[in-house]
N, C-alpha and C positions, 0 to 999 in steps of 0.2 A: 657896701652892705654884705654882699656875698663873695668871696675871695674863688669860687670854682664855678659862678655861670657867669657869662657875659651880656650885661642888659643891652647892652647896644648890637647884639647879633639877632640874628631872628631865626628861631625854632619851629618845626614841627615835628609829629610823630613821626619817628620811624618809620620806612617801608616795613609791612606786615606787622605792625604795633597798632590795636586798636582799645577801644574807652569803650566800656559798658556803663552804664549810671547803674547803680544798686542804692539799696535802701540807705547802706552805711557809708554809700560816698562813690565809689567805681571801682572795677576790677580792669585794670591792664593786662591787656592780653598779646603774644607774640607769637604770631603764625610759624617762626622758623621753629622756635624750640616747645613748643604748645608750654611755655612757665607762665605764671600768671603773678603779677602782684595788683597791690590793694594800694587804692586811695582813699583815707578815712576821713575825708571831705566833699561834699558836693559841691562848695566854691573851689576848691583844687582842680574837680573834675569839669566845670565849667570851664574855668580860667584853660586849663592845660589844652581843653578841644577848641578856645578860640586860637591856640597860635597856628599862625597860619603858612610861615615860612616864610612871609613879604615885608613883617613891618616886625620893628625891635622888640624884644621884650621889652623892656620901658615900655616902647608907646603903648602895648598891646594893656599893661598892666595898669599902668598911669589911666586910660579908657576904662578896664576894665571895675576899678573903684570906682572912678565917677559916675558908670551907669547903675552902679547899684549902692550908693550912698554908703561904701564905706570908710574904715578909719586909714590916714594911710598907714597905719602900726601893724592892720592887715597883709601888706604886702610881704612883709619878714617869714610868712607862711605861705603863701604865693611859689614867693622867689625858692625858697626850700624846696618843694613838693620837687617844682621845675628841675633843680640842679641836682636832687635825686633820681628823677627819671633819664636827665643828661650823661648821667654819671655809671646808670645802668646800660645807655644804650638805646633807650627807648624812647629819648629824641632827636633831631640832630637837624644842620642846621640848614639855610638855604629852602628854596619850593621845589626841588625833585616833585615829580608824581609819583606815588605811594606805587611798587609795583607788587602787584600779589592777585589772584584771585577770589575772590568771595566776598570778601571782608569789608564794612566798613569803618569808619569815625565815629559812629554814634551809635 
């Protein structure tokens, strides 16, 4: 489906990468360089704060439709959001503990 993430790895945020929910969807934020980008989805920004760095994309995403009755034609935008913030930097893979001060995940 996606030629630049790998569903069978398992992702989380970056050390000092964190998710605000906002009206239009979330803002990502990054402690080292204070940049910010935008997710103009709240199932992006749900989806992206459930990985947890233990279990595959797949499994996490495959779960993730089924708890909320979607189609699976949904994941094609899932899997995107993901392998754009992969792509930036602002996930990566493995359960490191996030190391930074202040800051949370939600």
């Amino acid at each position: 489906m996606n030629a630049t993430i790998e569903l069978a790895a398992c992702y989380r945020l970056a050390p000092g990468v964190a998710i605000r929910p906002e009206r239009f969807g979330g803002l990502v934020y990054r402690y080292d360089n204070r940049r910010l980008y935008f997710l103009h989805s709240h199932q992006a920004v749900e989806f992206i704060n459930c990985l947890d760095g233990r279990r595959s994309l797949q499994e996490i995403l495959d779960e993730f439709l089924a708890s909320r009755d979607m189609p699976p034609s949904a994941s094609e935008t899932l899997i995107r959001a993901a392998g754009q913030l992969e792509r930036m930097g602002l996930l990566t893979t493995g359960a490191a503990v996030a190391q930074g001060a202040g800051y949370s995940r939600g």
